[in-house]
N, C-alpha and C positions, 0 to 999 in steps of 0.2 A: 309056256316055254320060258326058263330062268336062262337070264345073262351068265356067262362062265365067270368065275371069281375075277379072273384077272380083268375081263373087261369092266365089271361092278366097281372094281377099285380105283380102278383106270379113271372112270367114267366121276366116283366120288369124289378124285383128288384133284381133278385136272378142269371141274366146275369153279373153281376161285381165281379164274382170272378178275372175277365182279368183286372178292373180296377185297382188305381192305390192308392196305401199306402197313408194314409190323413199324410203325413208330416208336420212338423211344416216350415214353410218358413222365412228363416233370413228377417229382414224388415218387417214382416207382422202384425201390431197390434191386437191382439185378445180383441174382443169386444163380448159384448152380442146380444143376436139377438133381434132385434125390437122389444116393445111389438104387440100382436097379437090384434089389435084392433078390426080390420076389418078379421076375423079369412074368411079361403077358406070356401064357403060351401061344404058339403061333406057327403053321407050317412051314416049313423051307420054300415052296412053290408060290405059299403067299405072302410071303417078308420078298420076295424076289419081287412078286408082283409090286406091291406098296411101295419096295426101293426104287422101281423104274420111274413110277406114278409119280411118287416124291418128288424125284429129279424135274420132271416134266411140272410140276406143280411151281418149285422153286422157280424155274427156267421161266414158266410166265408171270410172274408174280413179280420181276421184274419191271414190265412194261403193266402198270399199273391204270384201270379204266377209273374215272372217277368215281363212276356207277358200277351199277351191275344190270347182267340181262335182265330185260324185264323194267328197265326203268321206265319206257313210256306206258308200260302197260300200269304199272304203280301210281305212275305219278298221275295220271288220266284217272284212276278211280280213287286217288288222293284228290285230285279236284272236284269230284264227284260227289267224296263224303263232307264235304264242307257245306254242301248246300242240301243234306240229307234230313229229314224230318227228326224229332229225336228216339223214336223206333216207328220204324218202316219196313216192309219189305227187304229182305237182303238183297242188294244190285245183283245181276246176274255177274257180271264183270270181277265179281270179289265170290265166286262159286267156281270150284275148278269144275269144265265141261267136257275136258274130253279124258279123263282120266280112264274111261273103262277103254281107251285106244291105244293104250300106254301096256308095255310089256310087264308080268308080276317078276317083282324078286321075292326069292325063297328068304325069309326074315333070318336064318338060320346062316343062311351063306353072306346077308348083309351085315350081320353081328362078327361073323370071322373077319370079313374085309374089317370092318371098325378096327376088332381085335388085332390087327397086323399091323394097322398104322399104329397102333400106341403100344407095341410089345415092346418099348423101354420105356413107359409111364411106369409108374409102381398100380397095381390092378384093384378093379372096382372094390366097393367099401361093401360088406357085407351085410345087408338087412333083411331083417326075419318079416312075414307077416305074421301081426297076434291075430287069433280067432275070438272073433267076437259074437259066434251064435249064442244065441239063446234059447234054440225053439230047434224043432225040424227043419231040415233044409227044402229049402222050396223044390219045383217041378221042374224049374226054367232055370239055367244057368244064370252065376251072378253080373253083373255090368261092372266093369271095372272102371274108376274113374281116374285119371291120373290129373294134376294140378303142377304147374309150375312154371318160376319165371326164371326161364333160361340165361339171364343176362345177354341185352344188346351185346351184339360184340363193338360196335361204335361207342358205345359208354365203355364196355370193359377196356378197352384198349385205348380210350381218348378222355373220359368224362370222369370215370370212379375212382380213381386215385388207391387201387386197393395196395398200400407200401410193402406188405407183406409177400406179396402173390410175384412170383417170378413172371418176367414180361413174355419167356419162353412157354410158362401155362395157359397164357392169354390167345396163342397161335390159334387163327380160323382151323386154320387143315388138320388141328390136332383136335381141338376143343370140340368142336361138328362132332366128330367121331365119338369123345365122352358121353355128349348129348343123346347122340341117333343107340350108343350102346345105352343110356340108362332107361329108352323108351320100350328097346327091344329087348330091354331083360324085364322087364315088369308088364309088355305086352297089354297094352291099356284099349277096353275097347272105346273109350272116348278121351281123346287127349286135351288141355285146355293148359294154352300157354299164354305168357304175357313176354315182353320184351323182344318181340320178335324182330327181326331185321333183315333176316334171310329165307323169306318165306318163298318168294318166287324162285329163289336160284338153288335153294337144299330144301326145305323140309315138303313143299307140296309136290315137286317132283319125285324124290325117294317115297315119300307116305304114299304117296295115290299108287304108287304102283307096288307097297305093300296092303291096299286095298282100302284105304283111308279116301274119305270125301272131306276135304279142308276148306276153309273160308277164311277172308284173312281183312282186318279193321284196322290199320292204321290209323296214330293220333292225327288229329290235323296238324301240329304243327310238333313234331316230335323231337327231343333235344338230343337225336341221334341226325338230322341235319346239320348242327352245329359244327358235328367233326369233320377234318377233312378227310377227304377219300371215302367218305359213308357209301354204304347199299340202301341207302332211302331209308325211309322212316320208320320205328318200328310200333309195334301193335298189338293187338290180342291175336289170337290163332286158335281155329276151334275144329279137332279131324274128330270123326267117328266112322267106326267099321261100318261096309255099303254091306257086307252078306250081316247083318246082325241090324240093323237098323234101317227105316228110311224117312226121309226128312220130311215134314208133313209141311211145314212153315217155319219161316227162318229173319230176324229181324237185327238191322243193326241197332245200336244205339248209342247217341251221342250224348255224352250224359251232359245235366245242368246244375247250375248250385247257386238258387237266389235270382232264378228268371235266367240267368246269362247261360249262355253255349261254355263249354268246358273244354278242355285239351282232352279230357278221358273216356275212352271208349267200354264199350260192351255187346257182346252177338250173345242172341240166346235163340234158343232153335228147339223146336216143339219135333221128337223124334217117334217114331211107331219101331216096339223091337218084334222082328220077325216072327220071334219064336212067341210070344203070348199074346202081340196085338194089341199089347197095353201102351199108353202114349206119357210120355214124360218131358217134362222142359230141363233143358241144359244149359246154361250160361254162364259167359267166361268176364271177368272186368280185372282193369288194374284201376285203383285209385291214386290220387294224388299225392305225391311223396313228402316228405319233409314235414320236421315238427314246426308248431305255430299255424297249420295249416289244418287241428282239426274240425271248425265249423265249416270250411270247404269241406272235408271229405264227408261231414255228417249229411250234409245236403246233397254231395253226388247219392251218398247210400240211400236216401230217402226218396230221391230221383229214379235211381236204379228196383227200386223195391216198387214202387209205384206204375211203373213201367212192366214189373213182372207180373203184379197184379191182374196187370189188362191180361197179357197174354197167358196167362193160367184160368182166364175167366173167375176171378176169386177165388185161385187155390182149386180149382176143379180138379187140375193137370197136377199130376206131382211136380216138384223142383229141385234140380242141385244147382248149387252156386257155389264156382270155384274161381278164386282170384287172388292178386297180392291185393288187400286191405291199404295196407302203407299203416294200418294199426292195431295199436295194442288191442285185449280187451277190456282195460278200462276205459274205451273211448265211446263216445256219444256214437259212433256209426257202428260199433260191435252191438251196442244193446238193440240199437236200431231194429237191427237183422236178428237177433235174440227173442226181441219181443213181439215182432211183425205179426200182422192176423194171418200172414202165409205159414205160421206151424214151421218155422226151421229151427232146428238143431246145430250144432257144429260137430262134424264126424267126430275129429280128433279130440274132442272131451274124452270120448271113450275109453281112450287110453290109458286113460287116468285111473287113479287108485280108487278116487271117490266116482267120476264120470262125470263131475265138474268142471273140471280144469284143464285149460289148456297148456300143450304143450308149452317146456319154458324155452323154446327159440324154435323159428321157423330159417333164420338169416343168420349168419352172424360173421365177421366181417373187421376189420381194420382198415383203416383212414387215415388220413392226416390230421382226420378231426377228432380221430383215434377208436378204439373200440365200440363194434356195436352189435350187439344181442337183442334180438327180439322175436314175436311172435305176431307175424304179420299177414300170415296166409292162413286161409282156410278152405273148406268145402262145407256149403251149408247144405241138408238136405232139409224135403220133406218128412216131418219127426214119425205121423199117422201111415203115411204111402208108404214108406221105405225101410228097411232097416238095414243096417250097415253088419255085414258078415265077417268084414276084418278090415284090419287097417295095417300100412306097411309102418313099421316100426323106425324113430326118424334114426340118425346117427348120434352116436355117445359125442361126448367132449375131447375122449381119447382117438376115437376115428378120425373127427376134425382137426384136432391136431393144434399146437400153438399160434401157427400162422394162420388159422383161421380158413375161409374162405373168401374166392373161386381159391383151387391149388390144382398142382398138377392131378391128384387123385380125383378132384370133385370139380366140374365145368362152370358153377351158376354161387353164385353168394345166396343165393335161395336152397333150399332142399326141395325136394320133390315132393307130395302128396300124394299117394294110391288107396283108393278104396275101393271095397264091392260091395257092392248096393243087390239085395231083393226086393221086388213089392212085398209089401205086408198083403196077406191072405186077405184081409180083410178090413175094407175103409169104413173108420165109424161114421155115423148120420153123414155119409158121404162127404167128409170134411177132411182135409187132408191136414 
C-alpha cells in the first residue's frame, strides 16, 4: 500500500525540523539563482502539495533543535564504535531491524515528489551509460553499483567554503531532494555513500521503505560535530536491495595507519544474490583528506586491503570497493589497490580510449584556496569474478559549468559512480 503523493511530500519536507540553521557562511558569495529556463515539469496538485509542505517546513525551521531525531540512538552506537575491534561483526544497532514493518513507497511517485520541490531548480544533468560488453550477456541480471560522496551537509553549509556555489543551493529541503532524485534515476541495486550526516532522519527511512537494508559507520570523531546546529556525525552508508540480495555477514571497520586507530571508517558486507546464489563482498570507505597526508592514507589502504583479505578468505569471494580515495592515481594507496594479490581492477579505466586511464576528475570544486580538479573516487572490482557491463558516463566541463561544484543543478562537489557488474562465467584455477 503506497502513501498519496501529497502525504510522501508532506511527510519528506516537514522531517527537517533535525536539520540544520541556513547560516550565512564567512567566504560564501550570495548570488541569485539561475533563471528558470528550462523550469522541472511538475503537476499542479503536486507544486500545491510541495507549496503547503514548504511553508510548514520553513514555519519549523524556525525553532531550530540542536540535533536531530535519533540523536541518542547515534550517538549510543557512536560510543560504541569507538571501542569496536578493527573489523568485527556489524552491531546490530547500526543494521535497520524493523524496515520490513515500514509502509513501500512507489520510487516513481517518490521522484515526482523530489521533482515538485525543485520545479524552479534548472533540471537534472543528462548522462548516458556507455556499454561495455564484450562477450554474451549473462543469465542473471546485472548488479548495479552506485558510489558517492553526498557532501555532509554540516561541511557544505559550515566547513567547505565552496565561494562559488550560492548559499540558496546549499538548502537541506532542497539539496535531499537532488540527492534522493540522482539515486532514483539511476536506481542502484546497491548504494555506497560517504559523508553522510542524515542517515537516521532522510536516507534510511525513505530507502528502507523503498526496499533498501542500510547500515550506517559514523567517524569517531567527525569534523561535522564541529559546526553548530549539526545532525551528528557523518560516515559511510552502505543500502542494498532485500528482494535481490541477502546479507550473509557484515563487518565494520575501523581503519589503522602505523599501529594507531584512525578517524576513517569502512563496512564491507559479504552478500548472497537471490537469483544465482553466488556470494560477493561489498565495501564502502572514505579516506583521509588533504594533501601532505599521503603515507596516512597509503597505510589506511593497506589496513583496509588486509582486512578484506580476511573476509574474502584470500580472494575466494569476489570484491567491489567503492569509496572517496582522497587520491590521485599517482599515489602510493592507488597502486596499492592496483597491485594487491586480491585481483582488483578500477571500473572507470574502461572508459578510457586505451582502458588505462582514469577519468580526469571525479570532484571539482572552488575554494578560497581556489580551484580544485581531481580524481579521487573509484570502484575497484574483482578483474577474474566480474566484469563490468557499462559505466554511467561522468559529466563534461560544459554541464559543470564555471562555478564549478555543489550548484543548484548538482548536490555533492563529488560526481556519482554507477556501474553494473556480471560474474564472469567462469573463475580461472579458482582465483579471482
Amino acid at each position: 500500500m503506497y502513501q498519496s503523493p501529497r502525504r510522501l511530500c508532506s511527510a519528506l519536507l516537514q522531517r527537517d525540523a533535525s536539520g540544520l540553521r541556513r547560516l550565512p557562511t564567512p567566504g560564501l558569495r550570495r548570488q541569485s539563482p539561475p533563471p528558470a529556463a528550462a523550469p522541472r515539469p511538475a503537476s499542479p496538485r503536486l507544486l500545491a502539495a510541495a507549496s503547503a509542505a514548504s511553508g510548514a517546513a520553513r514555519s519549523c525551521s524556525r525553532t531550530v533543535s540542536s540535533m536531530g531525531n535519533g540523536t541518542t540512538r547515534l550517538y549510543s552506537a557512536l560510543a560504541k564504535t569507538l571501542n569496536s575491534s578493527a573489523a568485527s561483526p556489524h552491531p546490530e544497532y547500526l543494521v535497520s531491524p524493523d524496515a520490513e514493518h515500514l509502509e513501500p513507497i512507489d520510487p516513481k511517485e517518490l521522484l515526482e515528489e523530489c521533482r515538485a520541490v525543485l520545479h524552479t531548480r534548472p533540471p537534472r544533468f543528462q548522462r548516458d551509460f556507455v556499454d561495455l560488453r564484450t562477450d554474451c550477456p549473462s543469465s542473471h541480471p546485472p548488479i548495479r553499483v552506485m558510489q558517492w560522496n553526498i557532501l555532509a551537509q554540516a561541511l557544505g553549509e559550515g566547513k567547505d567554503n565552496f565561494v562559488q556555489c550560492p548559499v540558496e543551493a546549499l538548502k537541506w529541503e532542497e539539496r535531499k531532494c537532488l540527492i534522493l532524485e540522482e539515486i532514483l534515476a539511476y536506481q542502484p541495486d546497491i548504494l555506497c555513500l560517504q559523508e553522510v550526516d542524515h542517515y537516521f532522519d532522510t536516507f534510511q527511512p525513505l530507502l528502507s521503505r523503498l526496499g533498501y537494508q542500510g547500515t550506517f559507520f559514523p567517524k569517531p570523531w567527525s569534523p561535522c560535530l564541529d559546526v553548530e546546529h549539526n545532525n551528528g556525525p557523518d560516515g559511510c552508508a552502505l543500502f542494498f536491495l532485500q528482494n535481490r540480495f541477502k546479507l550473509v555477514n557484515s563487518a565494520n571497520i575501523r581503519l589503522t595507519a602505523m599501529t594507531l586507530k584512525t578517524n576513517q571508517v569502512a563496512i564491507a558486507q559479504t552478500l548472497e544474490c537471490k537469483e544465482s546464489s553466488r556470494q560477493f563482498c561489498i565495501a564502502v570507505t572514505h579516506l583521509k583528506a588533504r594533501p601532505g597526508w599521503e603515507r596516512f592514507r597509503s597505510a589506511q589502504g593497506c589496513d583496509l586491503l588486509q582486512n578484506l583479505q580476511n573476509i574474502t578468505h584470500g580472494a575466494k569471494v569476489p570484491l567491489i570497493v567503492c569509496g572517496d580515495f582522497n587520491a590521485e592515481p599517482t599515489e602510493e594507496v592507488y597502486k596499492h589497490f592496483a597491485s594487491s594479490s586480491l585481483n582488483l581492477s578500477s571500473a572507470y579505466k574502461l572508459l578510457s580510449a586505451d582502458g588505462q586511464s582514469e577519468p580526469p576528475y571525479t570532484t571539482w570544486k572552488i575554494r578560497t584556496s581556489g580551484e580544485c580538479r581531481h580524481t579521487l573516487d573509484y570502484i575497484w572490482y574483482s578483474k577474474h569474478a566480474l566484469r563490468v557491463t557499462s559505466a554511467l558516463d561522468l559529466l563534461t566541463e560544459e554541464q559543470i559549468g564555471p562555478n564549478r561544484l555543489p550548484s543548484f543543478n548538482y548536490p555533492s562537489d563529488h560526481l556519482s559512480l554507477v556501474c553494473d557488474f556480471s560474474f564472469s562465467e567462469e573463475e580461472p584455477d579458482g582465483r579471482l
